[in-house]
Biopython code that builds the backbone (N, CA, C, O; Angstrom):
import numpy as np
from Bio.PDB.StructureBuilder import StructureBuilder

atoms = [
    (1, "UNK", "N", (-76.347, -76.809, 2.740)),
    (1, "UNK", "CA", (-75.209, -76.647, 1.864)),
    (1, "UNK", "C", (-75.689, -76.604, 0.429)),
    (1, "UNK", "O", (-76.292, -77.537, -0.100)),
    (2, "UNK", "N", (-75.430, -75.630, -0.081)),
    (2, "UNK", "CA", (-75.382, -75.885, -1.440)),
    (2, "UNK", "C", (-73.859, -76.265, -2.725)),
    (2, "UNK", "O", (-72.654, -76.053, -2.591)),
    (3, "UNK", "N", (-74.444, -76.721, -3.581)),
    (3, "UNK", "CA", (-73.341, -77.561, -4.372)),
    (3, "UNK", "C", (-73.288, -76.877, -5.936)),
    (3, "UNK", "O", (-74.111, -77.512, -6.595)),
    (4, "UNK", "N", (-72.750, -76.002, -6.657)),
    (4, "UNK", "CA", (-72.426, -75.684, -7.702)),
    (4, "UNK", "C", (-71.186, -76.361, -8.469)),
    (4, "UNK", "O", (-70.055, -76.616, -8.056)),
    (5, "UNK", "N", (-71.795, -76.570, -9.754)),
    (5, "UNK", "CA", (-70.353, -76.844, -10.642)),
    (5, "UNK", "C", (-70.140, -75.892, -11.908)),
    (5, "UNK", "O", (-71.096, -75.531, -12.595)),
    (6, "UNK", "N", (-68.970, -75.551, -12.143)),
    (6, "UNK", "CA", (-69.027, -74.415, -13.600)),
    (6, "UNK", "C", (-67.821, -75.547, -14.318)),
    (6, "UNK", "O", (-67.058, -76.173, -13.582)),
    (7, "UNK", "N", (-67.785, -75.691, -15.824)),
    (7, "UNK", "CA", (-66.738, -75.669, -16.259)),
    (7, "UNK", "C", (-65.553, -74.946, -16.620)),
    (7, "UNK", "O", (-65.656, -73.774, -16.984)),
    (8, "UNK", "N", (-64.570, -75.451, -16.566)),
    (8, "UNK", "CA", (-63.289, -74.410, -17.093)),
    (8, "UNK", "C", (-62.579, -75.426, -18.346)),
    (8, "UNK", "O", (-61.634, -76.172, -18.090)),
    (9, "UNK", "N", (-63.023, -75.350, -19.342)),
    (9, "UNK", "CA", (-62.429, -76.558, -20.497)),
    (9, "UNK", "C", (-63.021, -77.688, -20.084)),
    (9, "UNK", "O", (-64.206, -78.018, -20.048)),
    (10, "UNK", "N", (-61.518, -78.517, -19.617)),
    (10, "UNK", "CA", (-61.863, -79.749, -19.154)),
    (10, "UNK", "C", (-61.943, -79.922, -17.901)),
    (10, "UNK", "O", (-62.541, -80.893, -17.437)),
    (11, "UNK", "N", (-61.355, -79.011, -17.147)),
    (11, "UNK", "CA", (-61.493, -78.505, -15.296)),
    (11, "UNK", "C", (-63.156, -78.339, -15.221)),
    (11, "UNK", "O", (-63.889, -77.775, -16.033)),
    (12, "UNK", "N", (-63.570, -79.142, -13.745)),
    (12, "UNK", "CA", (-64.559, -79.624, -13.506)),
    (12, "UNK", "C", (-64.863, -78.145, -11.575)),
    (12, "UNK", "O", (-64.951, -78.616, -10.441)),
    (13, "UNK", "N", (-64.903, -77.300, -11.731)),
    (13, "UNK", "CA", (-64.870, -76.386, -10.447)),
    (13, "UNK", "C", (-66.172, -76.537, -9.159)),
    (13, "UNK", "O", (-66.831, -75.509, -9.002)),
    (14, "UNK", "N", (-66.389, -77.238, -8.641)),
    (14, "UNK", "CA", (-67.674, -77.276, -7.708)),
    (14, "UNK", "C", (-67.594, -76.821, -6.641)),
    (14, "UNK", "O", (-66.771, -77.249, -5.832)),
    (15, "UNK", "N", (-68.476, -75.783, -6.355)),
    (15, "UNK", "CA", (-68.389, -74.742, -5.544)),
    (15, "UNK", "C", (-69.112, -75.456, -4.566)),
    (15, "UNK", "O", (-69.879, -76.372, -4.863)),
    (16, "UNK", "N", (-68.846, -74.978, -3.111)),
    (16, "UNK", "CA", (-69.623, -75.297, -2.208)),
    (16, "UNK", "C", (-69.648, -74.144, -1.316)),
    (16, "UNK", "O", (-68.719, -73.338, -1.277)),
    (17, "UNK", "N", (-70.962, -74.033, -0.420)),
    (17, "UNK", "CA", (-71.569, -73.194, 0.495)),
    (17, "UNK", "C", (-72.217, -73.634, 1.394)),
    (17, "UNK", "O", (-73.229, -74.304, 1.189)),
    (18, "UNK", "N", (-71.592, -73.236, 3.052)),
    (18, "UNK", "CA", (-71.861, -73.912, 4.037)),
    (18, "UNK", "C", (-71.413, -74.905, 5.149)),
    (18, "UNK", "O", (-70.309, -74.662, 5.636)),
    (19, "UNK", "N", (-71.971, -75.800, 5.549)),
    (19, "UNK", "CA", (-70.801, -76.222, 6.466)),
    (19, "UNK", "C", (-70.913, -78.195, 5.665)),
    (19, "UNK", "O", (-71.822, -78.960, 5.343)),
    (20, "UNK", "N", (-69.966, -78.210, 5.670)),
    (20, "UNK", "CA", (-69.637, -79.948, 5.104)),
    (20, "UNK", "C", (-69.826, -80.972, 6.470)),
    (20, "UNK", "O", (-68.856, -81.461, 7.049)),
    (21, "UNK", "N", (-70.935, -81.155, 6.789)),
    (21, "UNK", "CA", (-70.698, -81.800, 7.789)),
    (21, "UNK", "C", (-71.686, -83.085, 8.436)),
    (21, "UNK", "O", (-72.379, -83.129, 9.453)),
    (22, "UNK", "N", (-71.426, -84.036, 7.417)),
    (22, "UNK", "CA", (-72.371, -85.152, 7.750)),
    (22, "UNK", "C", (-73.507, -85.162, 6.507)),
    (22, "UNK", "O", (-73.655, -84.300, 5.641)),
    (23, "UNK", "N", (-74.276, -86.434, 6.698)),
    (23, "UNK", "CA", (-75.433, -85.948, 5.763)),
    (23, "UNK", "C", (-76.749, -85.147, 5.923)),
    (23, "UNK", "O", (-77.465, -84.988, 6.912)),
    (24, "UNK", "N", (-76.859, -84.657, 4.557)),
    (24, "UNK", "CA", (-77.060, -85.244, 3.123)),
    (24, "UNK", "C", (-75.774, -84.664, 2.285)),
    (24, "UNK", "O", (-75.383, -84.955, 1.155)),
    (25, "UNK", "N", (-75.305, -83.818, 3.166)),
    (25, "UNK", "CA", (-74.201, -82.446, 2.398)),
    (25, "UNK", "C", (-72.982, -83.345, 1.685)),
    (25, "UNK", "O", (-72.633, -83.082, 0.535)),
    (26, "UNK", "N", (-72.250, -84.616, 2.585)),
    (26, "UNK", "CA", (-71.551, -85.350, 1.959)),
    (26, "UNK", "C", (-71.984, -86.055, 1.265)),
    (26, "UNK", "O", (-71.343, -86.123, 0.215)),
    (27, "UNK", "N", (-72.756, -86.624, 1.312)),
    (27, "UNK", "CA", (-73.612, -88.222, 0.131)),
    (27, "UNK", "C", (-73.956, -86.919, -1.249)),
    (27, "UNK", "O", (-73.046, -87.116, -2.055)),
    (28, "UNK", "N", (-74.524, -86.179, -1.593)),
    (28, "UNK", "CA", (-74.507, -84.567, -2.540)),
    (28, "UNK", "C", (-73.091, -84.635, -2.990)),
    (28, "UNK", "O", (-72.872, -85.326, -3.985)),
    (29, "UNK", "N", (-72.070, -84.014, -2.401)),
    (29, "UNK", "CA", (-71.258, -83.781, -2.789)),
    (29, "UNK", "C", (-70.663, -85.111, -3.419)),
    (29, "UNK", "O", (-70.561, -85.198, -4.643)),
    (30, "UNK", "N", (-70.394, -85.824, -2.845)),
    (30, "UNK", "CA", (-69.864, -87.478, -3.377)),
    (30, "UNK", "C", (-70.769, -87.691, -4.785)),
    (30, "UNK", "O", (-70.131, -87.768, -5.835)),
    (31, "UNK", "N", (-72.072, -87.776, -4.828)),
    (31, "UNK", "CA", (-72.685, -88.028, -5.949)),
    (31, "UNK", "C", (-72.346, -87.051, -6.729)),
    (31, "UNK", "O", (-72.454, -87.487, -7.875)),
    (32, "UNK", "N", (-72.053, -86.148, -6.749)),
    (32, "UNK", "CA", (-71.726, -84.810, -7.739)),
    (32, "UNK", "C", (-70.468, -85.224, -8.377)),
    (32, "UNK", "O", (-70.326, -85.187, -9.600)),
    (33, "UNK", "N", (-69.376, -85.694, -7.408)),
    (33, "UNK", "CA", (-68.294, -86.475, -8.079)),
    (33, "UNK", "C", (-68.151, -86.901, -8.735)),
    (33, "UNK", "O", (-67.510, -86.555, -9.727)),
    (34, "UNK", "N", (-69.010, -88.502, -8.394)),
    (34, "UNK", "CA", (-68.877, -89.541, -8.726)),
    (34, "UNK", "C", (-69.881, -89.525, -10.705)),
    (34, "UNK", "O", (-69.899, -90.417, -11.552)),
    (35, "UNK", "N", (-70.423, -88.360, -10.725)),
    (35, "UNK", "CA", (-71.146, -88.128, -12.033)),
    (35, "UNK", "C", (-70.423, -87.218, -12.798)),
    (35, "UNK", "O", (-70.607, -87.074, -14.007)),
    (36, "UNK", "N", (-69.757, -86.711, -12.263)),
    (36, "UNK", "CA", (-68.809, -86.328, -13.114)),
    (36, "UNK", "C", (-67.532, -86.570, -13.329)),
    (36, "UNK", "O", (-66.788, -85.757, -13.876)),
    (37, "UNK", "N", (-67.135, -87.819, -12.877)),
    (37, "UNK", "CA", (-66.294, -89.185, -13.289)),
    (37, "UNK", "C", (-66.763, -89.966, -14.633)),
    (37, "UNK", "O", (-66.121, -90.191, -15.658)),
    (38, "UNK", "N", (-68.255, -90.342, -14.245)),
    (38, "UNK", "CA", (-68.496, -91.077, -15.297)),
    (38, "UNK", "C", (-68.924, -90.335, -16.736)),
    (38, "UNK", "O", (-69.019, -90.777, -17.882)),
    (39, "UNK", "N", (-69.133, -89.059, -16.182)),
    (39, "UNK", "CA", (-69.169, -87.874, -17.683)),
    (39, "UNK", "C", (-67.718, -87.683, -18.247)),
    (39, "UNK", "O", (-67.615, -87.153, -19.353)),
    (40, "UNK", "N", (-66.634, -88.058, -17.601)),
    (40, "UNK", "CA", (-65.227, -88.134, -18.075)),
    (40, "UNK", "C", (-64.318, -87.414, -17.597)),
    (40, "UNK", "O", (-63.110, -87.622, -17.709)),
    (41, "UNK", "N", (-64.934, -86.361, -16.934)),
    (41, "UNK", "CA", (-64.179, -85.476, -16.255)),
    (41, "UNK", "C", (-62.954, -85.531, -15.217)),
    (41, "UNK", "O", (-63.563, -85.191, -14.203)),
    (42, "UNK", "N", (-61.781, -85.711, -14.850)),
    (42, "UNK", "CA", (-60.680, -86.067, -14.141)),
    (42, "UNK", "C", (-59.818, -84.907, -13.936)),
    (42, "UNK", "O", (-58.655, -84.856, -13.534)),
    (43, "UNK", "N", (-60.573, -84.045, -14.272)),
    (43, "UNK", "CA", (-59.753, -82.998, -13.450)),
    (43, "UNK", "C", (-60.577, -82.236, -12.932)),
    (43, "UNK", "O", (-61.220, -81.515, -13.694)),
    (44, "UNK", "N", (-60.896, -82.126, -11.013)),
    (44, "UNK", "CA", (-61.117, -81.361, -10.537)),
    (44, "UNK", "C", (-61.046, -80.292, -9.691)),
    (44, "UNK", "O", (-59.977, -80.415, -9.093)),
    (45, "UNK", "N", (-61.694, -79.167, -9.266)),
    (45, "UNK", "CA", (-61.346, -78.574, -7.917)),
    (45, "UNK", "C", (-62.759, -77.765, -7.632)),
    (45, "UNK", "O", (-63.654, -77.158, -8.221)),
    (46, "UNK", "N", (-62.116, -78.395, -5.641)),
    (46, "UNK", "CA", (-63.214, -77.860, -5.160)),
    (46, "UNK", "C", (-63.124, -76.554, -4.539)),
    (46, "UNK", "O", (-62.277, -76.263, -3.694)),
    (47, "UNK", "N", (-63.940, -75.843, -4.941)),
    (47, "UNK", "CA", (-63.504, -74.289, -4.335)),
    (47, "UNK", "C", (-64.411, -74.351, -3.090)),
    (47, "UNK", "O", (-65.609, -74.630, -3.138)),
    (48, "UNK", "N", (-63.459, -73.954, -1.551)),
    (48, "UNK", "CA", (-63.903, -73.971, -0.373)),
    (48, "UNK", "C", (-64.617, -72.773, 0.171)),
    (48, "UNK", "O", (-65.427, -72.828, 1.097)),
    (49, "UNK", "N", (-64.242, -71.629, -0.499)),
    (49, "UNK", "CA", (-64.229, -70.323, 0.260)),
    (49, "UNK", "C", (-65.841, -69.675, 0.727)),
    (49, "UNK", "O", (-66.174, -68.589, 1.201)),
    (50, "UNK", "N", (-66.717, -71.064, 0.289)),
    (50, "UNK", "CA", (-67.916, -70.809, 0.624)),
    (50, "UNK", "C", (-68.307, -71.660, 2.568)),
    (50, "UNK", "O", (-69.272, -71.514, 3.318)),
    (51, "UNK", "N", (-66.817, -72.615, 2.728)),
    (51, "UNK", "CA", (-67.389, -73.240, 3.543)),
    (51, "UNK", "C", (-66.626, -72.921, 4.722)),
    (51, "UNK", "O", (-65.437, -72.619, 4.826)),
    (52, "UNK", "N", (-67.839, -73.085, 5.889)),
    (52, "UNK", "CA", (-67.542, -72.344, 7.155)),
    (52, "UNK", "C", (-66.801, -73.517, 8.209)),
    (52, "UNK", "O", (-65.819, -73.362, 8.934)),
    (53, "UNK", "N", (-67.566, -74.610, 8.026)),
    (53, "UNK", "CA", (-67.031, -75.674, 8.776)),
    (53, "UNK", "C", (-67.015, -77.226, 8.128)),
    (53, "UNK", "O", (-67.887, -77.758, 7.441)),
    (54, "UNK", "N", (-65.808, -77.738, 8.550)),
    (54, "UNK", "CA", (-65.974, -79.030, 8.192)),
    (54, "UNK", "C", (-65.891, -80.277, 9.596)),
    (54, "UNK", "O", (-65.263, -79.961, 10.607)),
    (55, "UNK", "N", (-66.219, -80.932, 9.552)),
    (55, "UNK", "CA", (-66.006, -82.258, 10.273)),
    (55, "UNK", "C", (-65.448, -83.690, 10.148)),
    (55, "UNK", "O", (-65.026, -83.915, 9.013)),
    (56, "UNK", "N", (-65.381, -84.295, 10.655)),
    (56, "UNK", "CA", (-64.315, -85.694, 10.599)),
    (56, "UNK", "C", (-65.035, -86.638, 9.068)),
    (56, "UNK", "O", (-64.525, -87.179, 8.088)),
    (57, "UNK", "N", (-66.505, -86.431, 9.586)),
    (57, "UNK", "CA", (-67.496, -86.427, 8.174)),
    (57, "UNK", "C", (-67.201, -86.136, 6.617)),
    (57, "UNK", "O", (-66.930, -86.884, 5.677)),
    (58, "UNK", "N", (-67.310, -85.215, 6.693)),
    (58, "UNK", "CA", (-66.651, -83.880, 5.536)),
    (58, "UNK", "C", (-65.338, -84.433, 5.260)),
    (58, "UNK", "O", (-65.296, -84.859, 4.106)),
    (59, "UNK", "N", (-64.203, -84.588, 5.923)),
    (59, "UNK", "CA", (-62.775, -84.709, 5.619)),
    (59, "UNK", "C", (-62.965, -86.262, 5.382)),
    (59, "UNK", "O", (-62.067, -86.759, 4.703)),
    (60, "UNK", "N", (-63.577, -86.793, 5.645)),
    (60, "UNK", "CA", (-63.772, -88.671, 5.261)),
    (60, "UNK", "C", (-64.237, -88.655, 3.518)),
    (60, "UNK", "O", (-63.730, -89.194, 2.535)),
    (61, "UNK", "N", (-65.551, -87.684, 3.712)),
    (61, "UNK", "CA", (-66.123, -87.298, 1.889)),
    (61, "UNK", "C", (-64.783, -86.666, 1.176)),
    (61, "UNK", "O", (-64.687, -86.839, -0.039)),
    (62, "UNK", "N", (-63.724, -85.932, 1.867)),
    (62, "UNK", "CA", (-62.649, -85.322, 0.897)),
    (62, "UNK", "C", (-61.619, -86.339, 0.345)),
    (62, "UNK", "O", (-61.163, -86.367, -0.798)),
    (63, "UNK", "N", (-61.337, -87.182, 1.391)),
    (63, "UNK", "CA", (-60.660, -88.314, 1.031)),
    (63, "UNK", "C", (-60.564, -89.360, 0.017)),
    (63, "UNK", "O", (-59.806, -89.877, -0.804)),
    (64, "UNK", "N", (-62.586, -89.416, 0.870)),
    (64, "UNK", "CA", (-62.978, -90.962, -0.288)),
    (64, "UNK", "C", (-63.217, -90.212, -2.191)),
    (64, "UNK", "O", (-63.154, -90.824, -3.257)),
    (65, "UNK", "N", (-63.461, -88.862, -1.954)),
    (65, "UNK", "CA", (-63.395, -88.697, -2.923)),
    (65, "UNK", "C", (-62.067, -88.405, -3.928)),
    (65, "UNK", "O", (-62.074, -88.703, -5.122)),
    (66, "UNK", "N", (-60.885, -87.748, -3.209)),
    (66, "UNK", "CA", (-59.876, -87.182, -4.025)),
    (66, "UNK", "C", (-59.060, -89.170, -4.610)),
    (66, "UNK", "O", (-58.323, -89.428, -5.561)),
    (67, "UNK", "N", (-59.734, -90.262, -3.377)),
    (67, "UNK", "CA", (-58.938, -91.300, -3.759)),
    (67, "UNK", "C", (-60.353, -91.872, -5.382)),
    (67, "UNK", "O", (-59.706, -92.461, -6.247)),
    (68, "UNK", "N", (-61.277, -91.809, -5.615)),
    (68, "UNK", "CA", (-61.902, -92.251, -6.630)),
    (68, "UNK", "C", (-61.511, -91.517, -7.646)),
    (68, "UNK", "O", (-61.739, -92.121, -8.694)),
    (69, "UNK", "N", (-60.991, -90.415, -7.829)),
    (69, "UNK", "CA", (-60.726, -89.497, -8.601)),
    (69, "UNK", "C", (-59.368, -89.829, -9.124)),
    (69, "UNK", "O", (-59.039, -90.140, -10.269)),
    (70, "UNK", "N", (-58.553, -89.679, -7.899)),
    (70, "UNK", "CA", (-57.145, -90.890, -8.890)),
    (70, "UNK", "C", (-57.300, -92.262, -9.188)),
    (70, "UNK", "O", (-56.753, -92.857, -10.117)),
    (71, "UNK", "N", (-57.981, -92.674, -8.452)),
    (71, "UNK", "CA", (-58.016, -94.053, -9.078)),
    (71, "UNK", "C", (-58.816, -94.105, -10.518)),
    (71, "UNK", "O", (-59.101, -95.215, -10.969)),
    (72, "UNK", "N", (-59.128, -93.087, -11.139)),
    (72, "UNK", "CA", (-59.768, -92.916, -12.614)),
    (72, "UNK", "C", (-58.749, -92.252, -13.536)),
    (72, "UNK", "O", (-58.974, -91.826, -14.669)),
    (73, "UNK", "N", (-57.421, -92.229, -12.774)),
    (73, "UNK", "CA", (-56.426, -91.322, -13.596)),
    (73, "UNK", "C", (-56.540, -89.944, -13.254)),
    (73, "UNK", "O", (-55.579, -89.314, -13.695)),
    (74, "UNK", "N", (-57.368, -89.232, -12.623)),
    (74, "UNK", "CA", (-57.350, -87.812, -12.189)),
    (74, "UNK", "C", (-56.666, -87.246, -10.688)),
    (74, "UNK", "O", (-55.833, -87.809, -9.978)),
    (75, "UNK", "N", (-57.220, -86.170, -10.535)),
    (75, "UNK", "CA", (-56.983, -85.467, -9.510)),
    (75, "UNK", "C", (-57.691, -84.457, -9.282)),
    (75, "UNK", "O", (-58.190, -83.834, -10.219)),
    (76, "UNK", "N", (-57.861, -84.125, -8.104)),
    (76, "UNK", "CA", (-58.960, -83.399, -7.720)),
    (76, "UNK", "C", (-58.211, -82.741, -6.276)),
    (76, "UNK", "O", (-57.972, -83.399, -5.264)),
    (77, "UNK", "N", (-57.900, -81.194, -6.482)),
    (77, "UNK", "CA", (-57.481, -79.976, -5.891)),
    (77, "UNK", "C", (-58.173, -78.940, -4.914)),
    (77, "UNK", "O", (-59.277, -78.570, -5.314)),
    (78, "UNK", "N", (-57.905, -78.597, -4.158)),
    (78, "UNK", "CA", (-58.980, -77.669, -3.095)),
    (78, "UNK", "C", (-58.260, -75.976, -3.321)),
    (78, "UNK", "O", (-57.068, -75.691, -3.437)),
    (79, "UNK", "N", (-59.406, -75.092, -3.329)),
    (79, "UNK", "CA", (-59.136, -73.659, -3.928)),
    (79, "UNK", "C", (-59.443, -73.014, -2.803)),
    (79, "UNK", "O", (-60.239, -73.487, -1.991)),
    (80, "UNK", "N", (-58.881, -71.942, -2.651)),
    (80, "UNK", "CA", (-60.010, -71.146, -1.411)),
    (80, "UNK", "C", (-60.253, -71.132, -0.088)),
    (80, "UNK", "O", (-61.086, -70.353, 0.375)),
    (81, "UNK", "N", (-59.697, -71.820, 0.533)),
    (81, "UNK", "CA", (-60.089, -72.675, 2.063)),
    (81, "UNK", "C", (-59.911, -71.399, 2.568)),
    (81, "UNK", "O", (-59.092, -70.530, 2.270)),
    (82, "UNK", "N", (-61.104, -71.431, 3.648)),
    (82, "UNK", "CA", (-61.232, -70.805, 5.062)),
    (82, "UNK", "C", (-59.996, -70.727, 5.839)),
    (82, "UNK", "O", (-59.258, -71.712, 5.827)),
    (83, "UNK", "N", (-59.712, -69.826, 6.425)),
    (83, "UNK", "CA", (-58.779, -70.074, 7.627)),
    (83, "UNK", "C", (-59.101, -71.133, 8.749)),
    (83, "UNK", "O", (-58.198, -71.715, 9.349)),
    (84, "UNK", "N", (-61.090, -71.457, 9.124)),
    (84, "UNK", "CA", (-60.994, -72.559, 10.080)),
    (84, "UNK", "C", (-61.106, -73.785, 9.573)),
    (84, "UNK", "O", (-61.225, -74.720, 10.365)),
    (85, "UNK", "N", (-61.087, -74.145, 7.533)),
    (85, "UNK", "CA", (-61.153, -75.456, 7.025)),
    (85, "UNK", "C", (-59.378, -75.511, 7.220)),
    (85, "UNK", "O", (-58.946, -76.475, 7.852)),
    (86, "UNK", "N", (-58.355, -74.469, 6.673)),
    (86, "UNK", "CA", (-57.365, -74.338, 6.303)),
    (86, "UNK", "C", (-56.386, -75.413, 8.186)),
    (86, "UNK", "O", (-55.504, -76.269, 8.256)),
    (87, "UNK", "N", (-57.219, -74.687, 9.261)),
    (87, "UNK", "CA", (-56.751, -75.435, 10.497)),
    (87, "UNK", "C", (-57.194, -76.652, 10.731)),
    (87, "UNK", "O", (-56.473, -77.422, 11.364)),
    (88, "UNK", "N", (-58.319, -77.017, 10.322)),
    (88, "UNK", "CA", (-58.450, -78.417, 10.471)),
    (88, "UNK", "C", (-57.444, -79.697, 9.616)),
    (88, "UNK", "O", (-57.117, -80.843, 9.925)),
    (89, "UNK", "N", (-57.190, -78.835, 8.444)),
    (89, "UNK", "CA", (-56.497, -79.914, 7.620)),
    (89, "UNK", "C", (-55.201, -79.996, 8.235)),
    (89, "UNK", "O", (-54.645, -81.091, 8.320)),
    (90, "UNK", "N", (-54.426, -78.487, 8.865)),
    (90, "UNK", "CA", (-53.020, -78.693, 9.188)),
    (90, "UNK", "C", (-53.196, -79.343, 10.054)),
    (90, "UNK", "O", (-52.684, -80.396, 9.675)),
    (91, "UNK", "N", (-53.720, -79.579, 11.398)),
    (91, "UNK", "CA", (-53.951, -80.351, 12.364)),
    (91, "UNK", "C", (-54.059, -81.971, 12.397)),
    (91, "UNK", "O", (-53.528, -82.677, 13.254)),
    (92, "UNK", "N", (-55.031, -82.543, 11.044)),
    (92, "UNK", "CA", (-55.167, -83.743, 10.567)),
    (92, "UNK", "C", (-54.167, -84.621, 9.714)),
    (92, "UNK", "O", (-54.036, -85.818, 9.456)),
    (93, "UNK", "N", (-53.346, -83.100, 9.315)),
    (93, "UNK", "CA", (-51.951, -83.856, 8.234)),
    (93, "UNK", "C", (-52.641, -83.826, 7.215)),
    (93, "UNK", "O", (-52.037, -84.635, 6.510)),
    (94, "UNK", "N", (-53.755, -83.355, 6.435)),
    (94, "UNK", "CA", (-54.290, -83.981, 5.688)),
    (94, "UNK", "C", (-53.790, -82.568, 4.432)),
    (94, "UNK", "O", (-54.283, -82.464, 3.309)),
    (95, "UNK", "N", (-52.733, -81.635, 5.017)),
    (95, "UNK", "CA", (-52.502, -80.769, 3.990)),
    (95, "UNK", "C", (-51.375, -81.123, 3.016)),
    (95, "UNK", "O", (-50.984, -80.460, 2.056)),
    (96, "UNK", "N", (-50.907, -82.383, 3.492)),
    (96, "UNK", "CA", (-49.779, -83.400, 3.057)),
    (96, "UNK", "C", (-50.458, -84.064, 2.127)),
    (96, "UNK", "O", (-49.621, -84.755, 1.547)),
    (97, "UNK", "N", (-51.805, -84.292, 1.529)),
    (97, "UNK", "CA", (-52.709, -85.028, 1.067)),
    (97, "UNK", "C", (-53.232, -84.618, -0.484)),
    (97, "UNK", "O", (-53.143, -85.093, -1.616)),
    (98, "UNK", "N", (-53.768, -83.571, 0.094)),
    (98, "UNK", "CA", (-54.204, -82.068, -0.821)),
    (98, "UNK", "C", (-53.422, -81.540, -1.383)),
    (98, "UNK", "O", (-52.417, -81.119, -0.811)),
    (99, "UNK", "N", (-53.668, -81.361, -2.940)),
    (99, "UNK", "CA", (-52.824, -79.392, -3.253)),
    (99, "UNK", "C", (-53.970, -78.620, -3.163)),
    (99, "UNK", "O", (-55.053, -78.782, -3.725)),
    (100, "UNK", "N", (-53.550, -77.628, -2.270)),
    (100, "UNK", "CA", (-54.204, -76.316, -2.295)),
    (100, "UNK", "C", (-53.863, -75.188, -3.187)),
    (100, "UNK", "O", (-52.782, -74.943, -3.723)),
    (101, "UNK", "N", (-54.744, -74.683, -3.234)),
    (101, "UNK", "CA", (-54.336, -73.034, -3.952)),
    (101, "UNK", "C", (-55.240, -71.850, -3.390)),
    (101, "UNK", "O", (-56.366, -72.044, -2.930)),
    (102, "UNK", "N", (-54.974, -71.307, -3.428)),
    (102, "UNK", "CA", (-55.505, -69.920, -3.023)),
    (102, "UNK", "C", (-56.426, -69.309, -3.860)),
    (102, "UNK", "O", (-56.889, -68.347, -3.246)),
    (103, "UNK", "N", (-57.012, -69.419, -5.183)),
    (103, "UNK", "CA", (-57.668, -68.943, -5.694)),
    (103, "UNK", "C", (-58.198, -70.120, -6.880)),
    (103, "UNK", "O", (-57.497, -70.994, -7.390)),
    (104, "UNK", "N", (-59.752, -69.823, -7.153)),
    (104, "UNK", "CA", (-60.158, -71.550, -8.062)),
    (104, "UNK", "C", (-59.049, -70.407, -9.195)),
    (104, "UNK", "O", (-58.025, -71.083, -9.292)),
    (105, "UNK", "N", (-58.927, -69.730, -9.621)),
    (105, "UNK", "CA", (-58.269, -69.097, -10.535)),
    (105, "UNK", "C", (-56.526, -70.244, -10.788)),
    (105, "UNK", "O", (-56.017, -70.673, -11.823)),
    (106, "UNK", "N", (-56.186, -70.350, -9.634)),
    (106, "UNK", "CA", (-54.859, -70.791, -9.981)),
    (106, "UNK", "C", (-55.090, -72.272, -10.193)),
    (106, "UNK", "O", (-54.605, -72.922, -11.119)),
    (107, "UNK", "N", (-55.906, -72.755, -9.210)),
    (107, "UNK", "CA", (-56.294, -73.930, -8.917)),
    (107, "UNK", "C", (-56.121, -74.828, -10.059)),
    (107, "UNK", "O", (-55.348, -75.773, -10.219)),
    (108, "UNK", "N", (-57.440, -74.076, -11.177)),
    (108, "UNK", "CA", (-57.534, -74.494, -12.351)),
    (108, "UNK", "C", (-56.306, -74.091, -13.885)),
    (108, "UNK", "O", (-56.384, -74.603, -15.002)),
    (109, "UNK", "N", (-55.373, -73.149, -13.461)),
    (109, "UNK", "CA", (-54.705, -73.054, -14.308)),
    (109, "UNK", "C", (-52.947, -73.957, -13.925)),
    (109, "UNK", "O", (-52.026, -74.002, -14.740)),
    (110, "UNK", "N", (-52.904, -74.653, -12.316)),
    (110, "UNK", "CA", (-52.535, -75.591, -12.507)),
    (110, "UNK", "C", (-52.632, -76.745, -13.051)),
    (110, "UNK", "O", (-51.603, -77.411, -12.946)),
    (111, "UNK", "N", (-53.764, -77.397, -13.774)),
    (111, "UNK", "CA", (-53.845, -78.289, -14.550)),
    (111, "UNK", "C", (-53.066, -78.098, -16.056)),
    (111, "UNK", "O", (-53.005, -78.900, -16.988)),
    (112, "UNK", "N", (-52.670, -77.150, -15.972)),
    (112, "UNK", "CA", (-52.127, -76.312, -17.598)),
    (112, "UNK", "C", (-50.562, -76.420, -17.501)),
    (112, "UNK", "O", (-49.950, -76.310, -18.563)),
    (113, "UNK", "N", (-49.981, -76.585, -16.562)),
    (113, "UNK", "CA", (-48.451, -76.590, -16.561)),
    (113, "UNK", "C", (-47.925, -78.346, -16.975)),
    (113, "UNK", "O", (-46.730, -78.633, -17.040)),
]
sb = StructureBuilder()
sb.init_structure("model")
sb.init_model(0)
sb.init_chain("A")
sb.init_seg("    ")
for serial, (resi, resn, name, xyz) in enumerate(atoms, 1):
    if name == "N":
        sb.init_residue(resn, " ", resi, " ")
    sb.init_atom(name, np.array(xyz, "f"), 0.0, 1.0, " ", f" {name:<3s}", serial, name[0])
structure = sb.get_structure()
């Protein structure tokens, strides 16, 4: 898996590629977070459309992370999802959890309304 971040202002965008599934790919991604928490950053999104599969793993790292992220005053958004990440979440309830968007484009210009 690889892990990219771009800025958008104060929107924090980290791209991912590959499958999320167990380590090192979650403990990576979590540390990528968790450093750009303490750089100040509280608004994020993760753009999915690179990732093919996730696991119970992966959706545990989405969790523990979107909850450290509010608990700093932020929020942190998913862009992009796969049609087979997009079924795992409806299945888990976990789309009740998430805002999604369809493009990091909107993703990030929901932080603006």
């Amino acid at each position: 898996m690889t892990i990219k971040e771009k800025m958008h202002g104060d929107v924090a965008v980290i791209s991912l590629k590959g499958n999320l599934m167990g380590e090192p790919h979650t403990t990576e991604l979590r540390d990528k977070i968790y450093g750009l928490l303490q750089e100040g950053f509280k608004k994020m999104v993760l753009d999915l459309k690179g990732v093919r599969w996730i696991n119970s793993s992966g959706l545990g790292t989405l969790i523990a992370s979107l909850t450290s992220v509010k608990n700093k005053g932020g929020d942190l958004r998913l862009a992009a999802l796969t049609d087979k990440v997009e079924s795992v979440l409806v299945v888990t309830q976990l789309v009740k959890v998430f805002k999604e968007y369809e493009t990091v484009e909107r993703a990030v210009a929901s932080y603006k309304q």
